[in-house]
N, C-alpha and C positions, 0 to 999 in steps of 0.2 A: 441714902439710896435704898429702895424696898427691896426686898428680897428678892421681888418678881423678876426684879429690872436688872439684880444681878443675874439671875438665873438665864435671863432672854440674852443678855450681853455674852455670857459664856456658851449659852448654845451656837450665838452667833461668831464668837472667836473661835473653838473648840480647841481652847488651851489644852495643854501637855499633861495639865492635872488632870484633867475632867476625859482625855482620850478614852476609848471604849475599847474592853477587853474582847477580842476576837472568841464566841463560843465556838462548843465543836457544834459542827451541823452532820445532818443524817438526812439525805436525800429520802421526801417522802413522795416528793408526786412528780412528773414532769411528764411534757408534752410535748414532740421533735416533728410535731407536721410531718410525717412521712405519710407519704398516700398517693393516689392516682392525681393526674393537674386534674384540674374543676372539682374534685371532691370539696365535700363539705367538711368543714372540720369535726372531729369523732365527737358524736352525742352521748357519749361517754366519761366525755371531760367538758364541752361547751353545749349552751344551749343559749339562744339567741333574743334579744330584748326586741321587740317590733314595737315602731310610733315614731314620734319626733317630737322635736324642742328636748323634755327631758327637766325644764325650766332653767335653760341656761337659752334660750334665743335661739336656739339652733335652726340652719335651715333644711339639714336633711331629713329624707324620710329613711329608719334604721332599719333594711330589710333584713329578709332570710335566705335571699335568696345566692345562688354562686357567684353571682354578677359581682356579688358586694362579699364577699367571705368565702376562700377558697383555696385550696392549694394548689403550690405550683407543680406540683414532683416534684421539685429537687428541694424537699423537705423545710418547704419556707410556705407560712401563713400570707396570704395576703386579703387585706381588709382593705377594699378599693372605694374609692369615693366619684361618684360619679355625675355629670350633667346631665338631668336626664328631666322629663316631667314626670311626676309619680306620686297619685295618692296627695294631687295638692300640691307638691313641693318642686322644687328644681333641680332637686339635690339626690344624690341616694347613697346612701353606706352601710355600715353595722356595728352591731354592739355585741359583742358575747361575752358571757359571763359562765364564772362556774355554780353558780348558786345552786342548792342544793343539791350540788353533784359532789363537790369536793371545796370543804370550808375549814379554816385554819383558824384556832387560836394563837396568836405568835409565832415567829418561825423566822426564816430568810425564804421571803419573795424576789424572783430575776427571772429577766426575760433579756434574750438578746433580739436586736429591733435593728431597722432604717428606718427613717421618718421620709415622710414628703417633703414638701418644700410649697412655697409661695402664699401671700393672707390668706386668711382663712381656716387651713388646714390646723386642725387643733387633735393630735391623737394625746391620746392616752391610756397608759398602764396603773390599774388603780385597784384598791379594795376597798370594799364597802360595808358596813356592820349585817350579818343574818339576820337580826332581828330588826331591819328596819323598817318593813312590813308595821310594825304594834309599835313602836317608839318613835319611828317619823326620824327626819334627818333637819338637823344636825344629832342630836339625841344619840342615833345609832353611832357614826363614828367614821369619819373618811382618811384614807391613807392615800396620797396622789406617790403613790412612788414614781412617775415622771408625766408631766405634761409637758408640751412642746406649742411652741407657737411660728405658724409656716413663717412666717416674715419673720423671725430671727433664727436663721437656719443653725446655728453655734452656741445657743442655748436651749437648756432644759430650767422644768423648778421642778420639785419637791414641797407638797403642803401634807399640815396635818389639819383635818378639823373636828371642830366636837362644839358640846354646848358653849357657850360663852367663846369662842374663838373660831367662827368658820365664816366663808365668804370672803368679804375685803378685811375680814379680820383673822383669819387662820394664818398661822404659823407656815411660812414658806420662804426658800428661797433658791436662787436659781446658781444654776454652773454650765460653764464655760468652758466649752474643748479649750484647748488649747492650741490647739491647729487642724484645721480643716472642715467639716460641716457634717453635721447629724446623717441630713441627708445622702451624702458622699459613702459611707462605709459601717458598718454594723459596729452596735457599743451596747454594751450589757449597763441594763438599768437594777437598782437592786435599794431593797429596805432590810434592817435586821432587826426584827421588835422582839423582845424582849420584854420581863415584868419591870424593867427598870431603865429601859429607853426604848427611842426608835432610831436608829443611824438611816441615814439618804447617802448611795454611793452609784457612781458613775467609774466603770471599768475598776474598779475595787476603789476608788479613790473616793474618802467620805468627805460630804461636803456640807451635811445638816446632822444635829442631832438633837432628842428634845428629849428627857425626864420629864416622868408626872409633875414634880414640882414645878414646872417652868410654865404650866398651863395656867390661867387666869380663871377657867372653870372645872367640871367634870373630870377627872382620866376617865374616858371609857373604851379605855383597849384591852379587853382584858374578858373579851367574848368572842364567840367565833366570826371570821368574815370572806369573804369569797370575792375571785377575784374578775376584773372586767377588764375588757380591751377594747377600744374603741376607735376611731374616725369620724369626730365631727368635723362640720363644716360648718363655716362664720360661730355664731353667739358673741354674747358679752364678752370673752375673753382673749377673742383674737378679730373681729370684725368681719366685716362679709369679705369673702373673694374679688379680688380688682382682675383688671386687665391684663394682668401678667398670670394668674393663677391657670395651671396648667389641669384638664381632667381629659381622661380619668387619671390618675392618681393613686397609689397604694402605702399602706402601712406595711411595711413587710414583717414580718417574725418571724427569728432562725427557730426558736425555741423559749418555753415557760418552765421554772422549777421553783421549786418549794421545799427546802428544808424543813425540817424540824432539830 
């Protein structure tokens, strides 16, 4: 058996051997949505991706506007997704990133979330390589610390991608409440990368882990990357909206932190 294939097998068991030592973390950045309702979120920590598709199918258009990205007052983000005509599309939502505002090499990324619910509905928490501008992606380096799929309201995944392993080949796998639904109650989603892994945990409990060596190409984690939060609607990864899909619709967010 190759090396490789033990290596992917242990990430996928994550034996008692191979368990990851807890570092200490030192809060470096966070975000608690506190603000007036209809605010926009502080252009101080987010600034906002405008267009659509994305090259994943999508059918929304990602605006800027509060419609689609706002707070509630009572200290919760909400990125709403909506039926609407605009700019072409049918769809409307948003993407914010911290990109060039505030970008990490390594650290513990978490965010506590609700998700929506019904097909279609595809949020996610995710970082991205800074230098993917000049390098192009996969090249740069993706961390999904959670994506969600509306029509499996009791599952999340966790993917990594990079060269030689990204798309229907990237390193993922998904976890399971154990009772009750994404949707239904708020649950902290969280990565701890490190020079010597990446752990994937849901309410502290790990459920993916991966060392450089378990990769089939590149490690390129190991440069700065900033992070995104989004609400799409349909693409390749969760299909268009049916009959039951309910808009508008919100991604809520209690909160986003960032150790070091």
């Amino acid at each position: 058996m190759s090396r490789f294939l033990l290596c992917a097998l242990a990430a996928l068991a994550l034996t008692s051997c191979d368990s990851p030592t807890a570092p200490d973390w030192t809060l470096d950045w966070a975000d608690d949505f506190n603000g007036a309702a209809g605010s926009l979120p502080s252009s101080a920590n987010w600034r906002f991706d405008v267009g659509t598709d994305w090259g994943n199918a999508q059918l929304e258009y990602d605006t800027d506007r509060a419609e689609n990205a706002s707070l509630d007052g009572q200290g919760h983000l909400l990125i709403t997704a909506r039926s609407e005509s605009y700019k072409g599309r049918v769809y409307t939502s948003a993407r914010i990133t911290t990109k060039g505002l505030h970008e990490h090499t390594r650290g513990k990324f978490e965010a506590r979330m609700k998700m929506p619910t019904g097909r279609g509905m595809w949020p996610a928490f995710w970082l991205l390589g800074a230098n993917f501008a000049t390098v192009g992606w996969p090249a740069t380096g993706e961390i999904d610390v959670m994506e969600y799929r509306g029509q499996e309201p009791a599952i999340v995944h966790g993917s990594l991608h990079g060269p030689g392993y990204s798309g229907g080949s990237a390193f993922t796998r998904s976890y399971t409440l154990p009772a009750g639904r994404f949707d239904q109650d708020f649950h902290v989603f969280s990565v701890e990368w490190t020079s010597s892994r990446i752990d994937w945990y849901v309410d502290g409990v790990i459920y993916q882990s991966i060392k450089p060596t378990y990769v089939p190409g590149t490690w390129v984690f190991d440069h700065p990357f900033y992070l995104i939060l989004n609400l799409a609607v349909g693409g390749n990864y969760v299909g268009n909206p049916d009959g039951g899909t309910i808009f508008p619709q919100s991604l809520v967010v209690d909160w986003v932190k960032v150790y070091r």
